[in-house]
Backbone bond lengths (Angstrom), bond angles and torsions (degrees), N, CA, C in turn:
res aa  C-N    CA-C-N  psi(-1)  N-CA   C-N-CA  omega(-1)  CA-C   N-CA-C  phi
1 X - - - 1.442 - - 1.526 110.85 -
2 X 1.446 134.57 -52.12 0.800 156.11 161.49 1.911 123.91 -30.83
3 X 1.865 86.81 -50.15 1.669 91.55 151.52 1.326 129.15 -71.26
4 X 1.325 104.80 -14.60 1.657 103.87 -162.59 1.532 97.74 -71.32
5 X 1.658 114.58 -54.06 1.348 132.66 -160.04 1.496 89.90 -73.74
6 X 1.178 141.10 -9.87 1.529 121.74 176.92 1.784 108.93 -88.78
7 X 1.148 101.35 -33.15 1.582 120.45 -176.19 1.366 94.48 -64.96
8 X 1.390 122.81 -62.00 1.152 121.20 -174.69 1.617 120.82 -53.86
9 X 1.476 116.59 -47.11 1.357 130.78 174.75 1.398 90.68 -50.59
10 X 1.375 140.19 -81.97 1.435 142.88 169.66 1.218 127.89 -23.86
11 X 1.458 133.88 -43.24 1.047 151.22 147.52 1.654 97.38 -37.85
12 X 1.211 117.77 -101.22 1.763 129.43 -176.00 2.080 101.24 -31.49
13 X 1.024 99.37 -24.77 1.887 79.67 -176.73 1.399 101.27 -84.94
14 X 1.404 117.94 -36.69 1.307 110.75 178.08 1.187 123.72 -42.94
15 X 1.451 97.74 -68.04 1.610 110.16 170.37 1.491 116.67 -30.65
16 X 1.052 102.19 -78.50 1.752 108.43 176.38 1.945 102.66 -22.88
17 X 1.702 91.73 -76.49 1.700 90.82 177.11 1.677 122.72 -21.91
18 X 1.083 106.19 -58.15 1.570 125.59 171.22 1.469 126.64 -49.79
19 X 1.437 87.48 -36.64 1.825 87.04 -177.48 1.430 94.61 -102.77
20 X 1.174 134.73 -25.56 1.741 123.67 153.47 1.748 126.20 -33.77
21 X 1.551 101.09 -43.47 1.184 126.39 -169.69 1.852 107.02 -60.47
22 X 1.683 93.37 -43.34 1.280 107.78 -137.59 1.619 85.78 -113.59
23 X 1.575 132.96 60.16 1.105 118.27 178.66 1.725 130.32 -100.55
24 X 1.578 132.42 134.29 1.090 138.70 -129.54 1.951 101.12 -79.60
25 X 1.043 118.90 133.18 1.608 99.09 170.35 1.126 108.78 -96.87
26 X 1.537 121.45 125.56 2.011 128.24 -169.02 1.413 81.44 -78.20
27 X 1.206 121.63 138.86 1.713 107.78 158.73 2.161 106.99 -86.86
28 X 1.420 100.80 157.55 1.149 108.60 -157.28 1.556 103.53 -71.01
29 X 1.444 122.29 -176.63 1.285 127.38 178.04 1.437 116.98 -67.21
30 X 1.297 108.16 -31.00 1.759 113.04 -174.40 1.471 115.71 -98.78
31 X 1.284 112.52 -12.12 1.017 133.03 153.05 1.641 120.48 -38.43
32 X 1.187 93.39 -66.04 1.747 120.47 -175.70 0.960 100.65 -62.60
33 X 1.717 134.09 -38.78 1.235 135.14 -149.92 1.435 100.91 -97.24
34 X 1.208 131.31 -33.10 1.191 148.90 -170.15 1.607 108.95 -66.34
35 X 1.898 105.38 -50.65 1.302 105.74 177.12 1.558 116.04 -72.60
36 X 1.696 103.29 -15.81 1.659 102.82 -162.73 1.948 90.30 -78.87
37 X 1.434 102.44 -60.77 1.836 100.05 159.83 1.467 127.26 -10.11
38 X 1.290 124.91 -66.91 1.136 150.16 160.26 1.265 129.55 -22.28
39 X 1.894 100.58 -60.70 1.424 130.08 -179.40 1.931 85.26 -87.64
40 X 0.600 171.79 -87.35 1.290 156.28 -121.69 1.478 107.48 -90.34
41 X 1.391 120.51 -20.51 1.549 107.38 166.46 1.202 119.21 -94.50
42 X 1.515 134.61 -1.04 1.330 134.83 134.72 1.310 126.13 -31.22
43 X 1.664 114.42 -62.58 1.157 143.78 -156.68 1.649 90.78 -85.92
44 X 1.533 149.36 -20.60 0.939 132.48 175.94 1.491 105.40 -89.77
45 X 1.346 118.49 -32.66 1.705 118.65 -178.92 1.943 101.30 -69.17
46 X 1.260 106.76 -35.76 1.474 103.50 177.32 1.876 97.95 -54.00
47 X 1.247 98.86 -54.38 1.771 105.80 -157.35 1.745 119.09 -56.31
48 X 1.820 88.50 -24.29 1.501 87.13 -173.04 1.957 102.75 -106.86
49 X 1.227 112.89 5.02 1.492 135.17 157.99 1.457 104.82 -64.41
50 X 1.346 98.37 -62.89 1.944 90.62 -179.90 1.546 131.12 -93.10
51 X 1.748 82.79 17.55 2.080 88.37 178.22 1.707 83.56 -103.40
52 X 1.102 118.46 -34.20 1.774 111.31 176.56 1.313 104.82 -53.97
53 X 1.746 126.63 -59.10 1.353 112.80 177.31 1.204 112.16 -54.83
54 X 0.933 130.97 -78.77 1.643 137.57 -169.89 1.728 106.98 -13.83
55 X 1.584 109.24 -63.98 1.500 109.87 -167.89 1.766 117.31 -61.08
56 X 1.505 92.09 -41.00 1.780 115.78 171.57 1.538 101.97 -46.42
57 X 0.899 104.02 -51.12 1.706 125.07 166.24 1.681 117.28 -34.25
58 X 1.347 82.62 -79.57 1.817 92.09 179.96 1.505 134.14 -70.93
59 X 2.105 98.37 -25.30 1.708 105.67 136.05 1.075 129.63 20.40
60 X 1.930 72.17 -106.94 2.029 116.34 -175.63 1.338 100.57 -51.02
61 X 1.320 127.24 -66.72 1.165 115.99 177.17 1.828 141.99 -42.90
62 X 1.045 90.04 -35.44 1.507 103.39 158.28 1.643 112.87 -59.58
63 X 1.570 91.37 -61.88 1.668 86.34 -174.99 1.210 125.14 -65.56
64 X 1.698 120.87 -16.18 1.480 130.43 -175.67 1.831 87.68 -67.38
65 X 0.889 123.82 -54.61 1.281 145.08 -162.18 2.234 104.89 -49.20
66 X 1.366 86.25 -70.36 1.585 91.47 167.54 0.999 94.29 -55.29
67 X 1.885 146.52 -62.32 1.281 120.25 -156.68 1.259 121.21 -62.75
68 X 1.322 131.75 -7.89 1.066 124.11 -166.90 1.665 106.66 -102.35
69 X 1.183 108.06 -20.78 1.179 119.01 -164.77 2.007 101.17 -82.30
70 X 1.598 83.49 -38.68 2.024 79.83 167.44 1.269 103.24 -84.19
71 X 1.268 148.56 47.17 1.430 142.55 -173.78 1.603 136.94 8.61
72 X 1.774 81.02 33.52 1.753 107.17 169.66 1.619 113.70 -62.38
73 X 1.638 124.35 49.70 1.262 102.87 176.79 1.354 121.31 -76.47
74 X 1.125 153.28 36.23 1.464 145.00 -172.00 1.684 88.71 -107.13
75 X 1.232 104.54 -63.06 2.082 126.91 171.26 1.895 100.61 -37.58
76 X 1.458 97.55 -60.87 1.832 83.83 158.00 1.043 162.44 -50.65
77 X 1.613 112.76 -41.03 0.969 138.89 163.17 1.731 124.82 -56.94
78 X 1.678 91.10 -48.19 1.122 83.59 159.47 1.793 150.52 -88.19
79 X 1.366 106.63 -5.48 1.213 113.73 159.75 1.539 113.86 -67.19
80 X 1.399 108.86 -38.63 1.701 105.53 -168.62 1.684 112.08 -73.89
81 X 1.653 106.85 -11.91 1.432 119.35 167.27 1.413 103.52 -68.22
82 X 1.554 109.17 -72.30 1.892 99.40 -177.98 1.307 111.58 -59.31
83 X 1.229 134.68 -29.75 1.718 113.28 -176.47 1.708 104.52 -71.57
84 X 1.107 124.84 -26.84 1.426 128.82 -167.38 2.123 96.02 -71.24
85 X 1.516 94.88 -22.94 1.437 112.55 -165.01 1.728 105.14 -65.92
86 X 1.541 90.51 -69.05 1.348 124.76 -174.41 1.590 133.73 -67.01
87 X 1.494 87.93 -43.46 1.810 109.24 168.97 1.645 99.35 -42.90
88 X 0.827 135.21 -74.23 1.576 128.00 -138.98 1.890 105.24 -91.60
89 X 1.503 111.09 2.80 1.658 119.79 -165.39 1.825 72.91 -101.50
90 X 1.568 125.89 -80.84 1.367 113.72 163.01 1.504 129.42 -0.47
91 X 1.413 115.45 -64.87 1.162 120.73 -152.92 1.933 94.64 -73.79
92 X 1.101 97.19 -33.10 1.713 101.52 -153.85 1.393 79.51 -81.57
93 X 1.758 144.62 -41.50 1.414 120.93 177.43 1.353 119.43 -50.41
94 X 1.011 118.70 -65.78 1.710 139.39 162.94 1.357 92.43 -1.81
95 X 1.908 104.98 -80.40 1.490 107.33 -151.77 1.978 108.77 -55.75
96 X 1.416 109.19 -18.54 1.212 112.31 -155.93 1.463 99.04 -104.01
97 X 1.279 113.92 1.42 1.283 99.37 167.89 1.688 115.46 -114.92
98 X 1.247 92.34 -12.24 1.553 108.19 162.02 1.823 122.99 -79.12
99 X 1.105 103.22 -18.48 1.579 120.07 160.10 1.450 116.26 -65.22
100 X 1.975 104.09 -67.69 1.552 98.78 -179.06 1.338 115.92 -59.04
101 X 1.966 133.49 -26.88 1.225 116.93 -164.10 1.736 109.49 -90.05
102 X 1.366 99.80 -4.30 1.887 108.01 -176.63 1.488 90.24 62.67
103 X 0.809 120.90 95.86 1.476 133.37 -179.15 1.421 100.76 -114.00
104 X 1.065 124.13 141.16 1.416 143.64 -177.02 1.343 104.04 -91.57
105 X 1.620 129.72 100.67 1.575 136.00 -149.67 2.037 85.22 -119.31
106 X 0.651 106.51 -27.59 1.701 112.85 177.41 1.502 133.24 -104.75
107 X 1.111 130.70 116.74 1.370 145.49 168.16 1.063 133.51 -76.22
């Protein structure tokens, strides 16, 4: 019995030693704030990046729309050639630049 409680006393100082050793750094308040700063002005240049696409977006569509409606198909045709062109050279930058920055794509 006597060994047990010494082992144990021995046991518990170690520990202590260890967790002395091993102490946690809290990061500070401005710290936090700085990275949260940081992370939210990313996330606003992303936001107003994809309200620029979006409208650029809805544009073309408009204008595909008048074009068709003045029965400009030659002017059609050929946009729907370069976007068929361009769309997928786009898409694969996007993904690759959204890869190198680790971009946070989920909420």
């Amino acid at each position: 019995m006597k060994e047990s409680k010494e082992w144990t006393e021995q046991f518990k100082s170690e520990l202590n030693k260890l967790e002395d050793m091993q102490e946690v750094e809290v990061p500070e308040q401005y710290q936090l704030m700085n990275v949260l700063q940081e992370y939210k002005a990313r996330r606003q240049k992303t936001f107003k990046r994809e309200i620029v696409a979006f409208l650029l977006t809805a544009i073309l569509v408009l204008a595909m729309l008048v074009l068709i409606s003045l029965k400009v198909t030659t002017a059609f045709l050929w946009i729907q050639g370069l976007a068929l062109f361009f769309i997928p050279i786009i898409f694969l930058a996007e993904k690759k630049r959204r890869s190198k920055q680790d971009e946070v794509t989920k909420l």
